[in-house]
N, CA, C and O atoms as a GROMACS GRO file, in nm:
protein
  476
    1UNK      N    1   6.838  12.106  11.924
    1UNK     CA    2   6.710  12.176  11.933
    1UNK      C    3   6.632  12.116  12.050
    1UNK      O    4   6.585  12.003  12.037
    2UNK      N    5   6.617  12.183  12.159
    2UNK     CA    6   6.569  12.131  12.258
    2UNK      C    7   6.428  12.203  12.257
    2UNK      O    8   6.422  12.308  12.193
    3UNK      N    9   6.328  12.163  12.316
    3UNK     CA   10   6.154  12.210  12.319
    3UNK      C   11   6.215  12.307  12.427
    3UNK      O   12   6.327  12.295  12.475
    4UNK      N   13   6.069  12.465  12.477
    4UNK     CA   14   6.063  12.522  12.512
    4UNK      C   15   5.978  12.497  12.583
    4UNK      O   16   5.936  12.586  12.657
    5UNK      N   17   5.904  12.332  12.586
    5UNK     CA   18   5.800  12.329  12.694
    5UNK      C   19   5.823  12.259  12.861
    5UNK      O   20   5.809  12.143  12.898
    6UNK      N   21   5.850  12.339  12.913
    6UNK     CA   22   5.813  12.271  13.027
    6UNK      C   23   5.904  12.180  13.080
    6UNK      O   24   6.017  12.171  13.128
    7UNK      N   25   5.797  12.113  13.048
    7UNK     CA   26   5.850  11.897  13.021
    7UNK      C   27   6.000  11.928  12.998
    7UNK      O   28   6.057  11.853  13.077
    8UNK      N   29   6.092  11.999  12.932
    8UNK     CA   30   6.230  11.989  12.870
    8UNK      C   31   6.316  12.037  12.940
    8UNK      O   32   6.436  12.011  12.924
    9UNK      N   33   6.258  12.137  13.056
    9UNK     CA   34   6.379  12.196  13.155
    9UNK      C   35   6.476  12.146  13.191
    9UNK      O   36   6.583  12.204  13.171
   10UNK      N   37   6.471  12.011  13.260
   10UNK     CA   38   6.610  11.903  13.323
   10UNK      C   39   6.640  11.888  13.182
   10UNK      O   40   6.752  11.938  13.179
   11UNK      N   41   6.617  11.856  13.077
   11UNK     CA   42   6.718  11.836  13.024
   11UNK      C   43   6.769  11.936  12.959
   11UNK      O   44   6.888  11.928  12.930
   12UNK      N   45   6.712  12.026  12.930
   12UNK     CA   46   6.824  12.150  12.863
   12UNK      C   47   6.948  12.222  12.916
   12UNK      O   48   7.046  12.279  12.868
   13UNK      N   49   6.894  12.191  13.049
   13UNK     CA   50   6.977  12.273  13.190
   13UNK      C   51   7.099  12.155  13.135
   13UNK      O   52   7.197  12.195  13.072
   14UNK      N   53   7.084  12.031  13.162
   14UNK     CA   54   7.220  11.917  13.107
   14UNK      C   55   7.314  11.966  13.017
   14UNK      O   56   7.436  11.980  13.026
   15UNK      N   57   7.206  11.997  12.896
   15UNK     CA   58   7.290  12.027  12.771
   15UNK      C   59   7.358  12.182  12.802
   15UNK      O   60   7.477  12.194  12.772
   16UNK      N   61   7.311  12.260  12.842
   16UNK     CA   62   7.427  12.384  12.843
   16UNK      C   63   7.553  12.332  12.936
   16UNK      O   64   7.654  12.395  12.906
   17UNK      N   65   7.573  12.250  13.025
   17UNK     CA   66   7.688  12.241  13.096
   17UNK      C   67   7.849  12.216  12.990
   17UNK      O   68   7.961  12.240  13.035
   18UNK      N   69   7.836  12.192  12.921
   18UNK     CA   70   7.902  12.115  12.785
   18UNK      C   71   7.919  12.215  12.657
   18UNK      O   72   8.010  12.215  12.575
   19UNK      N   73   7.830  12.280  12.661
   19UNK     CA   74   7.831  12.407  12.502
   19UNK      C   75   7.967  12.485  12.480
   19UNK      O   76   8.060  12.518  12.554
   20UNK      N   77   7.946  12.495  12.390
   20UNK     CA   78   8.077  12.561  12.322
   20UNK      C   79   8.016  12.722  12.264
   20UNK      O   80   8.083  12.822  12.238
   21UNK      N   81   7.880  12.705  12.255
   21UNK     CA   82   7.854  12.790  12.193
   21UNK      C   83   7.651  12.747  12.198
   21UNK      O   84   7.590  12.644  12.227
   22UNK      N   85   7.605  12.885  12.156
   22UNK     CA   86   7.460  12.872  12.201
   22UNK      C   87   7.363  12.949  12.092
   22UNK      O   88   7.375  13.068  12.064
   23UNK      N   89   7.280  12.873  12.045
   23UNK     CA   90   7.273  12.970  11.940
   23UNK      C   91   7.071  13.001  11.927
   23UNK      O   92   6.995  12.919  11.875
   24UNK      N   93   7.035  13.107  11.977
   24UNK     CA   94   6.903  13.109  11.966
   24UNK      C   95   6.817  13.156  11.867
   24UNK      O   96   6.834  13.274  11.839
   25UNK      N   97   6.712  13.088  11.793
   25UNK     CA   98   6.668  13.111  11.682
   25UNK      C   99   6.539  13.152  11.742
   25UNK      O  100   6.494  13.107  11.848
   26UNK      N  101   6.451  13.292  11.620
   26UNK     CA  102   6.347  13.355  11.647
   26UNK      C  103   6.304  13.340  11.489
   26UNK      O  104   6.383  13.325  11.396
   27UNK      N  105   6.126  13.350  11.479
   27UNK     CA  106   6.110  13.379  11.355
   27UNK      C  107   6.059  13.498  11.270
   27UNK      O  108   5.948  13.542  11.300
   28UNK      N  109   6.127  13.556  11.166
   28UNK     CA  110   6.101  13.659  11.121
   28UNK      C  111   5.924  13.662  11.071
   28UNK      O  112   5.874  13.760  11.016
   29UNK      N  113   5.865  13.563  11.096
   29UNK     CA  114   5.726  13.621  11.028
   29UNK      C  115   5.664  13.721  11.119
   29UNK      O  116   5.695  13.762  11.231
   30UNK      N  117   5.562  13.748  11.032
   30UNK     CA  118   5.499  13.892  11.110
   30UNK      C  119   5.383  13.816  11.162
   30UNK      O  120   5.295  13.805  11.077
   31UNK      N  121   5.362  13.771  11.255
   31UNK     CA  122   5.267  13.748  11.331
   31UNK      C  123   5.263  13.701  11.466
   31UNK      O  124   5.369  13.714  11.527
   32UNK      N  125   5.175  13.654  11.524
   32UNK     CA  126   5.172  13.633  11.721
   32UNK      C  127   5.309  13.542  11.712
   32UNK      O  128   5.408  13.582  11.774
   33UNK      N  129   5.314  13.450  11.654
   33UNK     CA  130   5.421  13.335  11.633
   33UNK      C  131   5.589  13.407  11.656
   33UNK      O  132   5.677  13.381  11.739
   34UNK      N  133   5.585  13.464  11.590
   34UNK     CA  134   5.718  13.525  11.514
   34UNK      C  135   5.720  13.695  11.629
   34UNK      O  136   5.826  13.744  11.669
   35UNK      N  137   5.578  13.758  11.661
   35UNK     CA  138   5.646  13.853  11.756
   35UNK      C  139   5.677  13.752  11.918
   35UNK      O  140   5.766  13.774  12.000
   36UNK      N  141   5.597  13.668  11.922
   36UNK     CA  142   5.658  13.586  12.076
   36UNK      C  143   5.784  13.550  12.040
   36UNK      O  144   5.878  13.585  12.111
   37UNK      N  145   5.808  13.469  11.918
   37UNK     CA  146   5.979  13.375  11.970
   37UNK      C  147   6.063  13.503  11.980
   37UNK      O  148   6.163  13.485  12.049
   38UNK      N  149   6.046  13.670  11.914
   38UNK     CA  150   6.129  13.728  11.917
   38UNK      C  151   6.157  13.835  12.082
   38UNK      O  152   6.259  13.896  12.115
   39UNK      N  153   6.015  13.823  12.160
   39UNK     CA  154   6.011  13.861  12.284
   39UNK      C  155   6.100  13.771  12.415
   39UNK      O  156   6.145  13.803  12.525
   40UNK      N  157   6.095  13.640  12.330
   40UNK     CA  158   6.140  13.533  12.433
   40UNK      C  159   6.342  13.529  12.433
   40UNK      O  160   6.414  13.454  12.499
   41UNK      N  161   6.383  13.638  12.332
   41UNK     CA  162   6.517  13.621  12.275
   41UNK      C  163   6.599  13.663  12.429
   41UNK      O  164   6.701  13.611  12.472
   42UNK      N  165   6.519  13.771  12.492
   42UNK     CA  166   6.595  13.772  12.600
   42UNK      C  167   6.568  13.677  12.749
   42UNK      O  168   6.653  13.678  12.838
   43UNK      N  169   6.443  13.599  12.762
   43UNK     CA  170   6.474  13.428  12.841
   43UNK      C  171   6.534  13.397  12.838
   43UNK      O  172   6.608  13.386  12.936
   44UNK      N  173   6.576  13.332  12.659
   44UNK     CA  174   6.659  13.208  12.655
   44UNK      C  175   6.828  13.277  12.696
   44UNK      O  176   6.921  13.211  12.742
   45UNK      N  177   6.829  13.431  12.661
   45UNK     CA  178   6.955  13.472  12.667
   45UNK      C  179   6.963  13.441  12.819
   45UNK      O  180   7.051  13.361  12.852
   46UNK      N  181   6.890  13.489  12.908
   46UNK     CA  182   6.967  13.497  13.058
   46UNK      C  183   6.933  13.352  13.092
   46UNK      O  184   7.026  13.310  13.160
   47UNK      N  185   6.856  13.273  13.077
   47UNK     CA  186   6.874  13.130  13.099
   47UNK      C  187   7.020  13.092  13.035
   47UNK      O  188   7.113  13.064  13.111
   48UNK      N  189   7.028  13.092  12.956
   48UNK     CA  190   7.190  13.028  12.894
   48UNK      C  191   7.316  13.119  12.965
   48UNK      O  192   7.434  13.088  12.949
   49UNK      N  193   7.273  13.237  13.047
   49UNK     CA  194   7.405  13.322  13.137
   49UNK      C  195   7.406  13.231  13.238
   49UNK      O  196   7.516  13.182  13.263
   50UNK      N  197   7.291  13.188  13.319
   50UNK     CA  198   7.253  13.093  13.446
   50UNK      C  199   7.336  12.999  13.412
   50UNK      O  200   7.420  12.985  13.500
   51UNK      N  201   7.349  12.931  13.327
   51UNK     CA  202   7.408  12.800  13.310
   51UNK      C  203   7.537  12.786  13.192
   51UNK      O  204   7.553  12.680  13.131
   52UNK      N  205   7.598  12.870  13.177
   52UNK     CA  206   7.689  12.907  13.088
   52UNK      C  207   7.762  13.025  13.110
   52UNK      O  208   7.703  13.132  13.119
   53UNK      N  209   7.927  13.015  13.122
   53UNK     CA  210   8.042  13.101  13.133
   53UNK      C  211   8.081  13.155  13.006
   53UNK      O  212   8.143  13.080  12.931
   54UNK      N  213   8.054  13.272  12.969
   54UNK     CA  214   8.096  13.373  12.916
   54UNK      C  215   8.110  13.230  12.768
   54UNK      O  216   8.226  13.190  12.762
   55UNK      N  217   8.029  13.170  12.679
   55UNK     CA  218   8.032  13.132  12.576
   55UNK      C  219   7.982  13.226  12.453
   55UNK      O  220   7.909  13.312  12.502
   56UNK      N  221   7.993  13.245  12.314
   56UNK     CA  222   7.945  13.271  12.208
   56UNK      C  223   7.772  13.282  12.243
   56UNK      O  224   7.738  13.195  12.324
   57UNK      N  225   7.694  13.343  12.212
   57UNK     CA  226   7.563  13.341  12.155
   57UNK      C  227   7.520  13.418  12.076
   57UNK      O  228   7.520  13.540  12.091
   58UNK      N  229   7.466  13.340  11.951
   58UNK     CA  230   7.437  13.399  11.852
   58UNK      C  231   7.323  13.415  11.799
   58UNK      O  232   7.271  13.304  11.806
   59UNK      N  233   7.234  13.500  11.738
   59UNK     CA  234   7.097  13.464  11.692
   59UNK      C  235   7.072  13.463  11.554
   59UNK      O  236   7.144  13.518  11.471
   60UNK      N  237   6.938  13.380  11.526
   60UNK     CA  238   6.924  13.344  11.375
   60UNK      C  239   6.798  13.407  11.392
   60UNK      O  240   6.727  13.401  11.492
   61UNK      N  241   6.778  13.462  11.297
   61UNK     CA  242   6.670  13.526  11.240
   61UNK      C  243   6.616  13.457  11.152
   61UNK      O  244   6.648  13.468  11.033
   62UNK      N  245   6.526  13.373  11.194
   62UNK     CA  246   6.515  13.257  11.064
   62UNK      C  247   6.394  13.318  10.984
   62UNK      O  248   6.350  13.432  10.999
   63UNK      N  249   6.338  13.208  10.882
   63UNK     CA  250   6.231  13.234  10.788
   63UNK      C  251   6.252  13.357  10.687
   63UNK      O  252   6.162  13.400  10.616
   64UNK      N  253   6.368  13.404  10.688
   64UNK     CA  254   6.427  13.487  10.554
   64UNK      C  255   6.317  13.544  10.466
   64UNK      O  256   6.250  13.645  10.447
   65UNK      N  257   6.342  13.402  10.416
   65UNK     CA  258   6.237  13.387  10.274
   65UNK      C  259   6.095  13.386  10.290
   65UNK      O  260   6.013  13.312  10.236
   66UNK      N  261   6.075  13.487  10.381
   66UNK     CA  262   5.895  13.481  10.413
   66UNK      C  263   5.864  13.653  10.444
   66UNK      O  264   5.753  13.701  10.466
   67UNK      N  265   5.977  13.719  10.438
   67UNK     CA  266   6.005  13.860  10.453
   67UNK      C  267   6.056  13.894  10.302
   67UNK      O  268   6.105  13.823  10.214
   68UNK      N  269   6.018  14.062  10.313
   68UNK     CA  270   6.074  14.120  10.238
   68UNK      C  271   6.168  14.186  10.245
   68UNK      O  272   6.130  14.293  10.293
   69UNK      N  273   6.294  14.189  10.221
   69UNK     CA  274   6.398  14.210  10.272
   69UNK      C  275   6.471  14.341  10.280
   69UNK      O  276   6.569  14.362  10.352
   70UNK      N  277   6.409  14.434  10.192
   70UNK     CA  278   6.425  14.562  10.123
   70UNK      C  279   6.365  14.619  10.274
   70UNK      O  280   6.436  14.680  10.354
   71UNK      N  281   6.216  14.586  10.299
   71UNK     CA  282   6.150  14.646  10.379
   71UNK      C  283   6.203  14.634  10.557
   71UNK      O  284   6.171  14.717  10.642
   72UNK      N  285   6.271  14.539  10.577
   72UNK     CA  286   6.304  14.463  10.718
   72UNK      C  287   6.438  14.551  10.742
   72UNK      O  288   6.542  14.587  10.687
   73UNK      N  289   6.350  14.562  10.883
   73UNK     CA  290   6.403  14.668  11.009
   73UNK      C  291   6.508  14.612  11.086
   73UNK      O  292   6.479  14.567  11.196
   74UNK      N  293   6.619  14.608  11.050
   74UNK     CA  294   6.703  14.525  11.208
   74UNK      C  295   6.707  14.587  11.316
   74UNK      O  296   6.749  14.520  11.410
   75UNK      N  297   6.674  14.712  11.343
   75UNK     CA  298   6.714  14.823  11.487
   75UNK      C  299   6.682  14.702  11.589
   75UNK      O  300   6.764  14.622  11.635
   76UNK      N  301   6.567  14.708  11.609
   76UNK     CA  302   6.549  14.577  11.700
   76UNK      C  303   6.650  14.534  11.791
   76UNK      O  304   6.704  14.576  11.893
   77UNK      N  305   6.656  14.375  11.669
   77UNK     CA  306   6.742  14.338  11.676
   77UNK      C  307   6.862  14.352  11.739
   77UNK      O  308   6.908  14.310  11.845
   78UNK      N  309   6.914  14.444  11.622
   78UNK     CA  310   7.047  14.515  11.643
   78UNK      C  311   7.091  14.562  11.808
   78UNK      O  312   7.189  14.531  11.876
   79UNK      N  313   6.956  14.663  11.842
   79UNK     CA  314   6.972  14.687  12.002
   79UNK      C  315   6.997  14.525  12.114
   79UNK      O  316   7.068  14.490  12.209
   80UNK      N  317   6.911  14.480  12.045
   80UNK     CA  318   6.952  14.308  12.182
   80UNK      C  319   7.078  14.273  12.134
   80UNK      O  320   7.130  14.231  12.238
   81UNK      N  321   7.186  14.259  12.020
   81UNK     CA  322   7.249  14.198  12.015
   81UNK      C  323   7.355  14.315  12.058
   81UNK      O  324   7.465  14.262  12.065
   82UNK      N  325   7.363  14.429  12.084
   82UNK     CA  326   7.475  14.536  12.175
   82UNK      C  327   7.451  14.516  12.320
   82UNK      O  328   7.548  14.489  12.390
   83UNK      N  329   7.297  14.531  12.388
   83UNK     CA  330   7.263  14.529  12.502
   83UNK      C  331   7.361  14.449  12.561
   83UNK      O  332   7.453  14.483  12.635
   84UNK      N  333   7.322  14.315  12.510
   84UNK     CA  334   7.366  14.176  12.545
   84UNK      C  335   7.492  14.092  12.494
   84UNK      O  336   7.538  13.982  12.525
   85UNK      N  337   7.523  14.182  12.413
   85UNK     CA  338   7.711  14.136  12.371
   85UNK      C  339   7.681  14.003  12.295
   85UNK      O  340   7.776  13.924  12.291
   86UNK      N  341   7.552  13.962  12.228
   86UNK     CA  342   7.585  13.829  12.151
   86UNK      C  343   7.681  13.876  12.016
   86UNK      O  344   7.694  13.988  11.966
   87UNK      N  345   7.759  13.710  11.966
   87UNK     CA  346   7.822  13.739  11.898
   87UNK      C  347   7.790  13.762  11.783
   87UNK      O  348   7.872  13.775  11.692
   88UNK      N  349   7.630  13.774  11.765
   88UNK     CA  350   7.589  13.847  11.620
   88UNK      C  351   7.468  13.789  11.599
   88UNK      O  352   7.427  13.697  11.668
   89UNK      N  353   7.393  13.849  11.482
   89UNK     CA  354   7.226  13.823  11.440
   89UNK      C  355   7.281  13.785  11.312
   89UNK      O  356   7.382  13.830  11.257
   90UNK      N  357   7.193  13.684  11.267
   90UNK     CA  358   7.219  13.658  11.134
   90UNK      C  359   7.084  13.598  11.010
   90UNK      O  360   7.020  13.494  11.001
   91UNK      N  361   7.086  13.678  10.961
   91UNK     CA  362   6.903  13.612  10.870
   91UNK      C  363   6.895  13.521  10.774
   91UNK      O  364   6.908  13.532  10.652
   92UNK      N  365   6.868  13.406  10.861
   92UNK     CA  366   6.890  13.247  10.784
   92UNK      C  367   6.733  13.227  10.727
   92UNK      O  368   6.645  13.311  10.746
   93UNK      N  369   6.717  13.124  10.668
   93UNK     CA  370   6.617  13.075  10.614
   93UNK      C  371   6.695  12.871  10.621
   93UNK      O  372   6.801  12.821  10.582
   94UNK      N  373   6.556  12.808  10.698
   94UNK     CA  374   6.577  12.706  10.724
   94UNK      C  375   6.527  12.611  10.606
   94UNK      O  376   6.562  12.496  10.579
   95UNK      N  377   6.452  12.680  10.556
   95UNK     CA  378   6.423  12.650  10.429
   95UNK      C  379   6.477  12.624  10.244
   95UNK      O  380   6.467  12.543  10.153
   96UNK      N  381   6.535  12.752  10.276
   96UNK     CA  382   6.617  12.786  10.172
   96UNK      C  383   6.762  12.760  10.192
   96UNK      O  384   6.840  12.756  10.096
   97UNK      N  385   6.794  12.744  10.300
   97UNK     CA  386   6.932  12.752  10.390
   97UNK      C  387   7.001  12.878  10.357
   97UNK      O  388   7.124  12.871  10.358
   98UNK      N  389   6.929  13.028  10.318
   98UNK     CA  390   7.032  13.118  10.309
   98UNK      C  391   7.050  13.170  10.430
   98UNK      O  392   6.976  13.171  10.529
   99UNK      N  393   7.174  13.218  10.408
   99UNK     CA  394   7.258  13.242  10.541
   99UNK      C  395   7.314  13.162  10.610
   99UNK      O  396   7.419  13.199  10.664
  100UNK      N  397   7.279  13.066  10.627
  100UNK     CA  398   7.260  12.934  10.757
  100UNK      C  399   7.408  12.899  10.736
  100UNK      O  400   7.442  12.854  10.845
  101UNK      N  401   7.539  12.895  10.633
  101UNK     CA  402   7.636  12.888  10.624
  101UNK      C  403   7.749  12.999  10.681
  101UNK      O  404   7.858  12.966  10.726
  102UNK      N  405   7.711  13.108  10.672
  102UNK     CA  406   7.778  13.211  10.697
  102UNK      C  407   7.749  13.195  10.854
  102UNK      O  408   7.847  13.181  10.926
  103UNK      N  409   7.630  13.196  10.908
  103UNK     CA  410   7.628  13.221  11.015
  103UNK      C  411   7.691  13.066  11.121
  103UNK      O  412   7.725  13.085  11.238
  104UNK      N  413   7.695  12.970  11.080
  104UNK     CA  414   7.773  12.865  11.119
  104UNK      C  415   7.921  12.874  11.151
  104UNK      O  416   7.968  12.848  11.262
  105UNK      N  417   7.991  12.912  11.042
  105UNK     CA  418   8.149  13.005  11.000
  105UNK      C  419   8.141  13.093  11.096
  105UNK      O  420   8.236  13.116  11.170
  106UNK      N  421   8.046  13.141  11.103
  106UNK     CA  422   8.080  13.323  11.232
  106UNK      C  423   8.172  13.207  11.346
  106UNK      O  424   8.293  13.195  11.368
  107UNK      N  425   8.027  13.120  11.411
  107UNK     CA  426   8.055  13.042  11.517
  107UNK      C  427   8.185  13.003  11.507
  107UNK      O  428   8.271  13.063  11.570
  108UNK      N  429   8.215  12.897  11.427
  108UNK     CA  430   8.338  12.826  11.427
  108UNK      C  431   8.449  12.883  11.411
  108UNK      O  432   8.545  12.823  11.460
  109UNK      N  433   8.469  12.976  11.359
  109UNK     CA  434   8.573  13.097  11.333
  109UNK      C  435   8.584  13.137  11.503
  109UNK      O  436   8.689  13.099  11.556
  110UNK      N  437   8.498  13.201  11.581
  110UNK     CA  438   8.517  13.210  11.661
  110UNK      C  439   8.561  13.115  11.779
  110UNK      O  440   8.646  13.141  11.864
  111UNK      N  441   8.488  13.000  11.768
  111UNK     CA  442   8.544  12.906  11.841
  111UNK      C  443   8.698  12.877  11.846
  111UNK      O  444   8.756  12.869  11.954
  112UNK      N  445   8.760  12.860  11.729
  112UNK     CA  446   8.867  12.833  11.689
  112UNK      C  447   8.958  12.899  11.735
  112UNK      O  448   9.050  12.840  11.793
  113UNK      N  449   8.958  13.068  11.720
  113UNK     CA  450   9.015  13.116  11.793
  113UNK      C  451   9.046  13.139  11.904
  113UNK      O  452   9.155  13.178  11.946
  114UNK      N  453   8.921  13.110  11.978
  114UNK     CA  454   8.921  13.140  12.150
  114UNK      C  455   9.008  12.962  12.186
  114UNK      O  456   9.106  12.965  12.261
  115UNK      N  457   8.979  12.876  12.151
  115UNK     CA  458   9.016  12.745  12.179
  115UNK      C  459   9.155  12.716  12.101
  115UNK      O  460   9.216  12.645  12.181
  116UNK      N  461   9.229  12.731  11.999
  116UNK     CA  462   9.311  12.716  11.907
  116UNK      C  463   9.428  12.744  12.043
  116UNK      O  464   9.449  12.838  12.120
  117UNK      N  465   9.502  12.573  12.016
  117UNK     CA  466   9.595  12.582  12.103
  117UNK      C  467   9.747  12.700  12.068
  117UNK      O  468   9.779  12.753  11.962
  118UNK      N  469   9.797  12.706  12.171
  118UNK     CA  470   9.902  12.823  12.143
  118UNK      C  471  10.044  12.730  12.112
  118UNK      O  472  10.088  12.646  12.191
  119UNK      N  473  10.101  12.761  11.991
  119UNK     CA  474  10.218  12.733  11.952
  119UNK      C  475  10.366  12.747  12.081
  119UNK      O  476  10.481  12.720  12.046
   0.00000   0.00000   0.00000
């Protein structure tokens, strides 16, 4: 989890050289908070193209459990994660940890395969 301020640029730019995989989290609440991190989904996406070859990126839809779930819209969503070919949206709660397993497994499942040496 690297900060989004500023101050953190040199080093985040470090940490993507090395990734296996990239995973950007937004928050589902309904307010200024939660509509910015979800405006910023496409920054962090083309910042991590700048500095990263064709890796996994995935997004978490966090704070789950602060929505109603019946009522929640993925179109959104859904459109950035076709636009942009990530390898999927997933609605975790950091709190509750739902989801936060499944969407880990997406990753590593995928990793595995793309990396899984050949017999």
């Amino acid at each position: 989890d690297i900060a989004g301020q500023v101050d953190f640029n040199f080093l985040r730019t470090s940490f993507y050289n090395k990734s296996d995989a990239v995973i950007i989290i937004y928050s589902l609440e309904d307010n200024d908070l939660g509509k910015k991190s979800f405006n910023h989904i496409v920054d962090w996406y083309t910042e991590v193209s700048k500095y990263c070859c064709e890796i996994p990126v995935v997004i978490f839809a966090n704070k789950i459990d602060l929505v109603d779930g019946n009522n929640f819209d993925d179109s959104k969503i859904q459109k950035l994660v076709d636009k942009h070919d990530f390898l999927g949206f997933y609605m975790t709660s950091a709190k509750t940890g739902a989801g936060v397993n499944e969407a880990f497994n997406a990753i590593i499942k995928k990793l595995y395969y793309t990396y899984k040496p050949l017999s």
